[in-house]
PDB file as gemmi writes it, atoms N, CA and C in Angstrom:
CRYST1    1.000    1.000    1.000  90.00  90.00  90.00 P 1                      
ATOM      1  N   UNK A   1      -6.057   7.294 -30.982  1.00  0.00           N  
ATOM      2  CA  UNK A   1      -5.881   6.153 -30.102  1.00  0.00           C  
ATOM      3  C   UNK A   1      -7.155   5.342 -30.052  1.00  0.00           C  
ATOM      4  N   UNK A   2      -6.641   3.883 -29.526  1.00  0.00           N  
ATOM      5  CA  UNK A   2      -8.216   2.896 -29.802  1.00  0.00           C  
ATOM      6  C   UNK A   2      -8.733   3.063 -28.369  1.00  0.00           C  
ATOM      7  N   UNK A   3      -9.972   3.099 -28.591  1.00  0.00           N  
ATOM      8  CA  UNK A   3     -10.892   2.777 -26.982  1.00  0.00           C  
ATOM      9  C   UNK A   3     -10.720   1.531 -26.449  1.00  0.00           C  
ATOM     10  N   UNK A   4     -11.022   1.658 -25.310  1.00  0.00           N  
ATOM     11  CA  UNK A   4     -10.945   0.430 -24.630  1.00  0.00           C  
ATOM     12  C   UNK A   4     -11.737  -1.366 -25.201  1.00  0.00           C  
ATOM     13  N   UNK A   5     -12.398  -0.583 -26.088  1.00  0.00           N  
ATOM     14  CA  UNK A   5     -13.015  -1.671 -26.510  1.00  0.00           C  
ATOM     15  C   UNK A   5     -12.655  -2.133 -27.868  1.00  0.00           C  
ATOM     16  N   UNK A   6     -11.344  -1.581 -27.987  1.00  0.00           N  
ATOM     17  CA  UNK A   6     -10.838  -2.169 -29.140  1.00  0.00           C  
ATOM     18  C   UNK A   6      -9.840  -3.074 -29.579  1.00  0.00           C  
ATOM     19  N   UNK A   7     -10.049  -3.648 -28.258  1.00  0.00           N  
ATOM     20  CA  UNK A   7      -8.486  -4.519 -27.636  1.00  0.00           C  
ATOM     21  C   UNK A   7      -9.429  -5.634 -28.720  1.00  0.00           C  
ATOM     22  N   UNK A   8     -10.727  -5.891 -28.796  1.00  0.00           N  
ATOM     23  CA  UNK A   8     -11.178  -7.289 -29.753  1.00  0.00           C  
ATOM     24  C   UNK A   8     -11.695  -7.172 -30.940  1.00  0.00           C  
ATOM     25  N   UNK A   9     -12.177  -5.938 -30.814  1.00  0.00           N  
ATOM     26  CA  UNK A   9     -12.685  -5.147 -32.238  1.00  0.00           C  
ATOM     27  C   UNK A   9     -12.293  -3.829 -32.223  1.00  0.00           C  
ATOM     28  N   UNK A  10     -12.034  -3.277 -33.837  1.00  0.00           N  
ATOM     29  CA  UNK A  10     -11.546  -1.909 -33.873  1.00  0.00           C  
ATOM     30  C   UNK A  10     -12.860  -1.303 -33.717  1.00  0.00           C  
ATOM     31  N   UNK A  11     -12.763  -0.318 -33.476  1.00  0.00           N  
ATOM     32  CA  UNK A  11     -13.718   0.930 -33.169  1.00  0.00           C  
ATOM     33  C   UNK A  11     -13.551   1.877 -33.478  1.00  0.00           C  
ATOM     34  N   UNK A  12     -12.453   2.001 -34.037  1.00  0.00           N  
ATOM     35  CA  UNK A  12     -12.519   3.591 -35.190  1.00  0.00           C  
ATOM     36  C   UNK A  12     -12.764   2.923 -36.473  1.00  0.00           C  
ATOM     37  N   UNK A  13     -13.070   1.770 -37.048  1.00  0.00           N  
ATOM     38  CA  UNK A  13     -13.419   1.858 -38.524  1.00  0.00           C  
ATOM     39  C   UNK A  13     -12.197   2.060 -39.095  1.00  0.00           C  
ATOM     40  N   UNK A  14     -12.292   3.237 -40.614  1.00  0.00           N  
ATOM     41  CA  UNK A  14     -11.264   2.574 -41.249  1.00  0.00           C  
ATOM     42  C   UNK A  14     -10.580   4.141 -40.957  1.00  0.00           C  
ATOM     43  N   UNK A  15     -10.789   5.016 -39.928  1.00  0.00           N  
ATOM     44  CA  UNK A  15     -10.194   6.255 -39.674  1.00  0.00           C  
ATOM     45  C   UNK A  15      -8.440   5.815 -39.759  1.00  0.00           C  
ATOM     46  N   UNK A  16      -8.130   4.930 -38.868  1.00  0.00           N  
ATOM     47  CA  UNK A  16      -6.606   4.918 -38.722  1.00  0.00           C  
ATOM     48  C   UNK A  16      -5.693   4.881 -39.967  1.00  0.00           C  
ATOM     49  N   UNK A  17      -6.318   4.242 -41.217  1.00  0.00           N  
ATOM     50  CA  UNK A  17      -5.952   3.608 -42.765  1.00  0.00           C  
ATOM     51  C   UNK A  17      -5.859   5.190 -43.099  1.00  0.00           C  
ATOM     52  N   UNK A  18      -7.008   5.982 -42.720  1.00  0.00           N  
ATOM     53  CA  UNK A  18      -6.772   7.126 -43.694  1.00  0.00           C  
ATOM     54  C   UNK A  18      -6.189   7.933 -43.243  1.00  0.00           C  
ATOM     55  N   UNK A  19      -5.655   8.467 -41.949  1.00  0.00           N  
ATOM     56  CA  UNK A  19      -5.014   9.073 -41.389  1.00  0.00           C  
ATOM     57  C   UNK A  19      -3.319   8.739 -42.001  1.00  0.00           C  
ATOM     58  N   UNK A  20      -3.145   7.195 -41.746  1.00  0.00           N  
ATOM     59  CA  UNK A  20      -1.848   6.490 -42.510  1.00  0.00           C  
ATOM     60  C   UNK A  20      -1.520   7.329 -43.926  1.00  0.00           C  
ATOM     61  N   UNK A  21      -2.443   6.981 -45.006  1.00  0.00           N  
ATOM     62  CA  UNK A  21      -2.538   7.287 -46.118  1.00  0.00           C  
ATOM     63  C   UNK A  21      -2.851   8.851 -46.427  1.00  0.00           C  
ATOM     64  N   UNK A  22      -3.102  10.267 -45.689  1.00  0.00           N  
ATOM     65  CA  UNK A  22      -2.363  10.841 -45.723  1.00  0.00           C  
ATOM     66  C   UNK A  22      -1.176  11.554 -45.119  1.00  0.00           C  
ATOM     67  N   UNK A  23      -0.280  10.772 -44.135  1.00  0.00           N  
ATOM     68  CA  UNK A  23       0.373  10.938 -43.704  1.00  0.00           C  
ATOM     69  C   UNK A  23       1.500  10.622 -45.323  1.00  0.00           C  
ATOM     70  N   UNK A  24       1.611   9.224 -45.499  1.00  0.00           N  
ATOM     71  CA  UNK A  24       1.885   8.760 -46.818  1.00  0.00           C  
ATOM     72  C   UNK A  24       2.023   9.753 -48.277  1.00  0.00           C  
ATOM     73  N   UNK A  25       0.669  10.704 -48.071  1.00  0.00           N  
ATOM     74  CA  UNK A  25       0.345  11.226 -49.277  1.00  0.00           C  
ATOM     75  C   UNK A  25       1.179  12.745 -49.004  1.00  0.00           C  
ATOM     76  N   UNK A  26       1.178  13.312 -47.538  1.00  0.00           N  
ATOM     77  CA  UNK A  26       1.996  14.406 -47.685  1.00  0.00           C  
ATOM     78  C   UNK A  26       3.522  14.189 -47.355  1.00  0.00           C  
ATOM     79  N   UNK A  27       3.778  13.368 -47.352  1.00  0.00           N  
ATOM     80  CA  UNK A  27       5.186  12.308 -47.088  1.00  0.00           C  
ATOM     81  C   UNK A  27       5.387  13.016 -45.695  1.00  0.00           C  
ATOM     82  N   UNK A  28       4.652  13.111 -44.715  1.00  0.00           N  
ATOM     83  CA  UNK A  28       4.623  13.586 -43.423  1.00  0.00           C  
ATOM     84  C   UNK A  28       5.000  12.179 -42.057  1.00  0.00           C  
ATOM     85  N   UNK A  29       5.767  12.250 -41.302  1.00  0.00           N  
ATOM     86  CA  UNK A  29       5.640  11.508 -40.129  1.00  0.00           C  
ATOM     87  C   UNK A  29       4.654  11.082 -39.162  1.00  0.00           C  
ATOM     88  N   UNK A  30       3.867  10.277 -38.887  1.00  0.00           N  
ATOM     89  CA  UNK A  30       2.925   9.278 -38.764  1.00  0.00           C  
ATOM     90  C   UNK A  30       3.569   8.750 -37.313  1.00  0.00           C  
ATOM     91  N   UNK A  31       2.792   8.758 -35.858  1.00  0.00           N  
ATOM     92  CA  UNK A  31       3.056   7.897 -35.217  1.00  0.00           C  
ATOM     93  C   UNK A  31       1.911   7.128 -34.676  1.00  0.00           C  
ATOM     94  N   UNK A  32       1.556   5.801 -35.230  1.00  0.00           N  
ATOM     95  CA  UNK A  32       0.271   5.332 -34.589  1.00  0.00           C  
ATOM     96  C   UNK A  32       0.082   4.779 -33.128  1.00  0.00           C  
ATOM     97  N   UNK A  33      -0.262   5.808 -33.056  1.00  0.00           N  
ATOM     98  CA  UNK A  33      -0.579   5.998 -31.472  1.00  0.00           C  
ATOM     99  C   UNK A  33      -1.957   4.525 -31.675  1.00  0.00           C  
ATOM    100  N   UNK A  34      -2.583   4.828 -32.272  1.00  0.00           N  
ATOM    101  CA  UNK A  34      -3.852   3.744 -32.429  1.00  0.00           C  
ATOM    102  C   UNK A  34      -3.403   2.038 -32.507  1.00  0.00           C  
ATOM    103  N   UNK A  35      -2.266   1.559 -33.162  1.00  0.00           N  
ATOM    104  CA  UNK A  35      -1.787   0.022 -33.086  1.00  0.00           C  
ATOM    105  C   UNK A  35      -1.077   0.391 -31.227  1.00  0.00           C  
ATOM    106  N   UNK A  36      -0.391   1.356 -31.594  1.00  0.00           N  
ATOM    107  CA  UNK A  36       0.623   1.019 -30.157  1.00  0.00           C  
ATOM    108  C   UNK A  36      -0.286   1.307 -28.951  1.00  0.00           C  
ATOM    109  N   UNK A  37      -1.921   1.939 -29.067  1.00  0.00           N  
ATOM    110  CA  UNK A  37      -2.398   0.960 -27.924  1.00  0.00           C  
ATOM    111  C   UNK A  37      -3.171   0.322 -27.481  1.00  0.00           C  
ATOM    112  N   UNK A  38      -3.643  -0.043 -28.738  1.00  0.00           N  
ATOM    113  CA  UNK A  38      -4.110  -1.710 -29.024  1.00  0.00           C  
ATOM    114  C   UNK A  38      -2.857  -2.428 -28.428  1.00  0.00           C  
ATOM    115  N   UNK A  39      -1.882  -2.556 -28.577  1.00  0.00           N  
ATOM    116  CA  UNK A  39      -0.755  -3.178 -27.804  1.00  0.00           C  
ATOM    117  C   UNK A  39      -0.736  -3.211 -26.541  1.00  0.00           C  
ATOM    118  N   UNK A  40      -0.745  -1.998 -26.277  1.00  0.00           N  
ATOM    119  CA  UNK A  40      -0.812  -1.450 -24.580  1.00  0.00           C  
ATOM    120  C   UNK A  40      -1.849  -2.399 -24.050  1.00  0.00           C  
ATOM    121  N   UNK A  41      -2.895  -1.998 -24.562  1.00  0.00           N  
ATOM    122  CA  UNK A  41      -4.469  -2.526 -23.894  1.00  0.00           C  
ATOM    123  C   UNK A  41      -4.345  -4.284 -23.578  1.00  0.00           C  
ATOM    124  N   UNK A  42      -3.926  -5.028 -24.960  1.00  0.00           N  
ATOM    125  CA  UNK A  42      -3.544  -6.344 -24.782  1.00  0.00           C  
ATOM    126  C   UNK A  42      -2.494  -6.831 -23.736  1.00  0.00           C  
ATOM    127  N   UNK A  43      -1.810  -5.866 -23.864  1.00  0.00           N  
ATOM    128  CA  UNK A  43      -0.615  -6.168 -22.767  1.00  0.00           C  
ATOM    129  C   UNK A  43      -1.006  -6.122 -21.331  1.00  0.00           C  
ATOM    130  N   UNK A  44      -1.791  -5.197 -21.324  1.00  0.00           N  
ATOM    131  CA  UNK A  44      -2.571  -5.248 -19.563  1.00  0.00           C  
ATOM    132  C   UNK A  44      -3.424  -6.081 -19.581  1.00  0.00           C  
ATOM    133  N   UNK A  45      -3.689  -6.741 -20.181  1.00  0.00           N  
ATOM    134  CA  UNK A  45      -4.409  -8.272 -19.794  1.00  0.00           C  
ATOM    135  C   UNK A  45      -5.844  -7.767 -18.856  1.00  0.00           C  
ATOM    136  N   UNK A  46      -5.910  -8.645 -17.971  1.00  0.00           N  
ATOM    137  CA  UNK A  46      -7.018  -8.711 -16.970  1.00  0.00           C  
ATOM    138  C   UNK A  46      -6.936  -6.855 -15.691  1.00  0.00           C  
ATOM    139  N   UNK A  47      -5.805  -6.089 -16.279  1.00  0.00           N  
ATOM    140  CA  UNK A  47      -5.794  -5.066 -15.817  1.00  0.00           C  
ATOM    141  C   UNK A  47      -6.313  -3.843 -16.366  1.00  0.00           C  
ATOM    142  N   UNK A  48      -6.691  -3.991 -17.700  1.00  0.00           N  
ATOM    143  CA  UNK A  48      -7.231  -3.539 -18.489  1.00  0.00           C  
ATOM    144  C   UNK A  48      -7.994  -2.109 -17.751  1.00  0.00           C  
ATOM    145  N   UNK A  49      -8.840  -2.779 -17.102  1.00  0.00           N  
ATOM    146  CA  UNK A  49      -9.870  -1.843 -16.267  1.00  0.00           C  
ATOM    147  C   UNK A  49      -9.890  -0.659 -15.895  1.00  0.00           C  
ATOM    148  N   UNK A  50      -8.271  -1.095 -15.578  1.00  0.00           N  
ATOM    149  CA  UNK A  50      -7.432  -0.574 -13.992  1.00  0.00           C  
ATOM    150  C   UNK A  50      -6.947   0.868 -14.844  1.00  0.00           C  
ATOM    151  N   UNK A  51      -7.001   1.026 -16.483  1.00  0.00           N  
ATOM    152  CA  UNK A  51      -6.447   2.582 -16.987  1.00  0.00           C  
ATOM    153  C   UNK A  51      -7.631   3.118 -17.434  1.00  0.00           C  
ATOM    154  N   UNK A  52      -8.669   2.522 -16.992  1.00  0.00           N  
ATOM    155  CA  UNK A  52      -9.570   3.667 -17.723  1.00  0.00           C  
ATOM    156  C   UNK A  52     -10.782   4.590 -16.593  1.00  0.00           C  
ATOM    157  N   UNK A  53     -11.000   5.659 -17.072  1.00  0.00           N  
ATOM    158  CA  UNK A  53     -12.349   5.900 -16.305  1.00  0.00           C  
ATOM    159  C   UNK A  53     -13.269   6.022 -16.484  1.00  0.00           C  
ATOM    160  N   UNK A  54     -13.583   5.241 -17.961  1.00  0.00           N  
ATOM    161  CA  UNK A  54     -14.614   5.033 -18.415  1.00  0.00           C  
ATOM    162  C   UNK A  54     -13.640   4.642 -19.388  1.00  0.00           C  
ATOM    163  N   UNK A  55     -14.983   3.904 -20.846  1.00  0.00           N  
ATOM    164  CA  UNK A  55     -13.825   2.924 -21.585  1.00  0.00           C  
ATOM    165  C   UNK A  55     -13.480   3.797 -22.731  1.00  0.00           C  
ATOM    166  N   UNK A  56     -13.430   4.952 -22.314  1.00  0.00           N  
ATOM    167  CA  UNK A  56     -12.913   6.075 -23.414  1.00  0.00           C  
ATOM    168  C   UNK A  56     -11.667   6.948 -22.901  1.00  0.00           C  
ATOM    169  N   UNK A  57     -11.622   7.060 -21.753  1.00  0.00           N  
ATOM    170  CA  UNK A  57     -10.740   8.196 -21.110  1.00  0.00           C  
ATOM    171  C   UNK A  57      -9.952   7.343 -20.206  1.00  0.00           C  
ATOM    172  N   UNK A  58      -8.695   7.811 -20.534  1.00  0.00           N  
ATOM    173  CA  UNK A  58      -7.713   7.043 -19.253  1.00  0.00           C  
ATOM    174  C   UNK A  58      -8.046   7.601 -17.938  1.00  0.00           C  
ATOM    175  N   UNK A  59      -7.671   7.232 -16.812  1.00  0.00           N  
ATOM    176  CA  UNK A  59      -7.396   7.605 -15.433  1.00  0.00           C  
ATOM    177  C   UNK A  59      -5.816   7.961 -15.454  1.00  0.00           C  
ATOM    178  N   UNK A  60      -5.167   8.034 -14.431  1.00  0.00           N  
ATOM    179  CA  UNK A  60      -3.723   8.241 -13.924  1.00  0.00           C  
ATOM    180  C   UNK A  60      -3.085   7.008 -14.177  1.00  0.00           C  
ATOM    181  N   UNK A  61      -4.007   6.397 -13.907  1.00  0.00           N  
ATOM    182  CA  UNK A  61      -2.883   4.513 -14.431  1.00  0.00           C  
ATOM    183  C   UNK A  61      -2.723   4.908 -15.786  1.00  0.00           C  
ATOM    184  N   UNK A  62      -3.842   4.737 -16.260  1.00  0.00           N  
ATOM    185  CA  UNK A  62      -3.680   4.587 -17.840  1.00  0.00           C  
ATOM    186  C   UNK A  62      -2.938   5.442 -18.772  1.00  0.00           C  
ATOM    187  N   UNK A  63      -3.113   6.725 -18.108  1.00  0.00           N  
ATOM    188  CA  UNK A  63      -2.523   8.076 -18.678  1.00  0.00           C  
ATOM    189  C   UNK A  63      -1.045   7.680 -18.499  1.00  0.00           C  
ATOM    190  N   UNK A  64      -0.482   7.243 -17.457  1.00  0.00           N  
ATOM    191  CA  UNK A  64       1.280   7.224 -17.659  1.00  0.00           C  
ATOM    192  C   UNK A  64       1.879   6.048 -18.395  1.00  0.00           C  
ATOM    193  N   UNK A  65       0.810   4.825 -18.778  1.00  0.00           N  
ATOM    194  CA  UNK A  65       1.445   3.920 -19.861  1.00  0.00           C  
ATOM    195  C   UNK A  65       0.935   4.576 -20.721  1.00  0.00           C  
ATOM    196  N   UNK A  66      -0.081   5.589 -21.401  1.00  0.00           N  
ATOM    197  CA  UNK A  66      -0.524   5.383 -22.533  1.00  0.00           C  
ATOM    198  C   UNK A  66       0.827   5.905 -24.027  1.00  0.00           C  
ATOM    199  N   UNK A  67       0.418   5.605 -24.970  1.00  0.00           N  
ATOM    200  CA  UNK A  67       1.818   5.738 -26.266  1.00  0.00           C  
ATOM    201  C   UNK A  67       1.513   7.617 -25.940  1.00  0.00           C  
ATOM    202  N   UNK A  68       0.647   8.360 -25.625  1.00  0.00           N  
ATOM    203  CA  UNK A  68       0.702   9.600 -25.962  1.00  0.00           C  
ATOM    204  C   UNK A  68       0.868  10.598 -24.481  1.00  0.00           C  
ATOM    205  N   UNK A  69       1.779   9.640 -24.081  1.00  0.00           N  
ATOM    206  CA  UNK A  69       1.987   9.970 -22.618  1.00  0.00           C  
ATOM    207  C   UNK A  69       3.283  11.116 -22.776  1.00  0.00           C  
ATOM    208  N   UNK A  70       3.941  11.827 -21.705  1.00  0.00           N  
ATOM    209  CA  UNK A  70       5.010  12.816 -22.126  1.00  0.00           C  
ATOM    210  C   UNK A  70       5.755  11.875 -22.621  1.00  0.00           C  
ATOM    211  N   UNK A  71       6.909  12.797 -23.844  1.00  0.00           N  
ATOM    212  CA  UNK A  71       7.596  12.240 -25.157  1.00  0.00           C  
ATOM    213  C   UNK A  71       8.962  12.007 -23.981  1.00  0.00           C  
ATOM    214  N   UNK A  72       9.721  10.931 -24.855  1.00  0.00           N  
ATOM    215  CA  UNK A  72      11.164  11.285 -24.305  1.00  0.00           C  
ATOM    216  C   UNK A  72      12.241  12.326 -24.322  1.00  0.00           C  
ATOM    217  N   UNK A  73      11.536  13.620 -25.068  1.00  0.00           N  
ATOM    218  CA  UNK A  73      12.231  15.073 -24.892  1.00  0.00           C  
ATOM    219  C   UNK A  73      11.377  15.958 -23.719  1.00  0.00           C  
ATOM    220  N   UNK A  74      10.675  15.506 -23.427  1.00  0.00           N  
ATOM    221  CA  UNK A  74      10.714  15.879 -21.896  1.00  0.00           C  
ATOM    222  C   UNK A  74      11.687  15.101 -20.930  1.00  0.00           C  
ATOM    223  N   UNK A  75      11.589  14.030 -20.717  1.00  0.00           N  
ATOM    224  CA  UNK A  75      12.643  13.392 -20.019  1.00  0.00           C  
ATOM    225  C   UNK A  75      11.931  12.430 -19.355  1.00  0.00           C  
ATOM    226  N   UNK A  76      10.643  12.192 -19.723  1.00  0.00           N  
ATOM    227  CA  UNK A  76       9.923  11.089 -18.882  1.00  0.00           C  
ATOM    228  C   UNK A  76       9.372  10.076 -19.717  1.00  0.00           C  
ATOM    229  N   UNK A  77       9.396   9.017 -19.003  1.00  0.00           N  
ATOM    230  CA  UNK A  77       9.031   8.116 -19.402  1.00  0.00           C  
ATOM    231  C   UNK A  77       7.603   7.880 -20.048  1.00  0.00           C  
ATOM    232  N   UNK A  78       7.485   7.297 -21.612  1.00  0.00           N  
ATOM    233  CA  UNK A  78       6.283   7.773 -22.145  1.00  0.00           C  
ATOM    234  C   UNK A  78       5.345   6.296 -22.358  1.00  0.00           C  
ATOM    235  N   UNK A  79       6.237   4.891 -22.180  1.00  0.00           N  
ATOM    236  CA  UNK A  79       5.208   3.859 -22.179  1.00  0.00           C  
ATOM    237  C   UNK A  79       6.149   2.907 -21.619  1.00  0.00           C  
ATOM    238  N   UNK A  80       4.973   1.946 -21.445  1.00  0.00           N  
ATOM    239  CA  UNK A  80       6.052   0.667 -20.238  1.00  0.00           C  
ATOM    240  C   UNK A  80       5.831  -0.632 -21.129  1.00  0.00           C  
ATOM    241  N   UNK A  81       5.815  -0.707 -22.513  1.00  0.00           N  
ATOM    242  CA  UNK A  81       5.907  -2.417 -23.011  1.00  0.00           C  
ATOM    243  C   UNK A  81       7.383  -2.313 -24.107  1.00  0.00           C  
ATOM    244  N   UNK A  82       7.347  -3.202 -24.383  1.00  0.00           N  
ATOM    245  CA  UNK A  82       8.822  -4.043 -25.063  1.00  0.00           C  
ATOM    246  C   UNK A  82       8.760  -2.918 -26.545  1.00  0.00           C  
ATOM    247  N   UNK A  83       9.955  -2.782 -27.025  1.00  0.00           N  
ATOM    248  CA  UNK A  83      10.318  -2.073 -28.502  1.00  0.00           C  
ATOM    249  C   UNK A  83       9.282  -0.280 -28.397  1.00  0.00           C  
ATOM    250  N   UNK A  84       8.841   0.262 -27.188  1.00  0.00           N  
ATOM    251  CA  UNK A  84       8.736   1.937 -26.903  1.00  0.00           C  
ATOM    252  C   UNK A  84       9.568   2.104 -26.031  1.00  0.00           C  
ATOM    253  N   UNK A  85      10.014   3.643 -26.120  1.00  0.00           N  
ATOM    254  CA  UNK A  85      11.029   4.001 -25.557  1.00  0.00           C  
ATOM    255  C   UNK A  85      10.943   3.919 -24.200  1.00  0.00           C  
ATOM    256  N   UNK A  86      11.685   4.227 -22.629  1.00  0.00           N  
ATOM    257  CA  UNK A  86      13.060   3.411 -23.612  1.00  0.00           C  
ATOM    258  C   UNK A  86      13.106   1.864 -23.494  1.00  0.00           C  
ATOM    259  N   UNK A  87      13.818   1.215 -24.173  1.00  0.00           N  
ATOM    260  CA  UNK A  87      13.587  -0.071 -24.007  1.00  0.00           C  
ATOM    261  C   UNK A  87      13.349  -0.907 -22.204  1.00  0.00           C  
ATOM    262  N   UNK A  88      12.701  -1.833 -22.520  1.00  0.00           N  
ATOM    263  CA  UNK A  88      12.629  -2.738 -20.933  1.00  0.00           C  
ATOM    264  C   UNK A  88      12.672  -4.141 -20.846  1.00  0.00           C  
TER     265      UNK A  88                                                      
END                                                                             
């Protein structure tokens, strides 16, 4: 996942590409948690702040939107923007 400070610049470098590429290479399932929350982060706008507790670690806000929040086979809700489950 991206840090908070990657809503304008990436900050993992080119880690996410290679993670992709061997996901790719062992024909394994891939969920980038790292674009979807760069999404997240943009999407909270000027609230941004408000999920982190420091600009590395979520708080309780941040932790229940974040993409790696409980899955939908637990039964809870795992992120709150447009096209993640479940839809809104």
């Amino acid at each position: 996942m991206e840090r908070k400070g990657g809503v304008r610049n990436d900050t993992l470098a080119g880690y996410p590409d290679a993670v992709k590429r061997v996901g790719e290479k062992e024909k394994t399932a891939l969920i980038d948690l790292h674009a979807m929350s760069r999404q997240l982060y943009v999407g909270l706008g000027k609230d941004l702040n408000a999920a982190f507790q420091d600009g590395t670690h979520h708080n309780n806000f941040g932790r229940t939107r974040s993409p790696s929040a409980p899955s939908k086979a637990s039964g809870e809700r795992s992120c709150h923007w447009p096209g993640c489950w479940p839809m809104t």
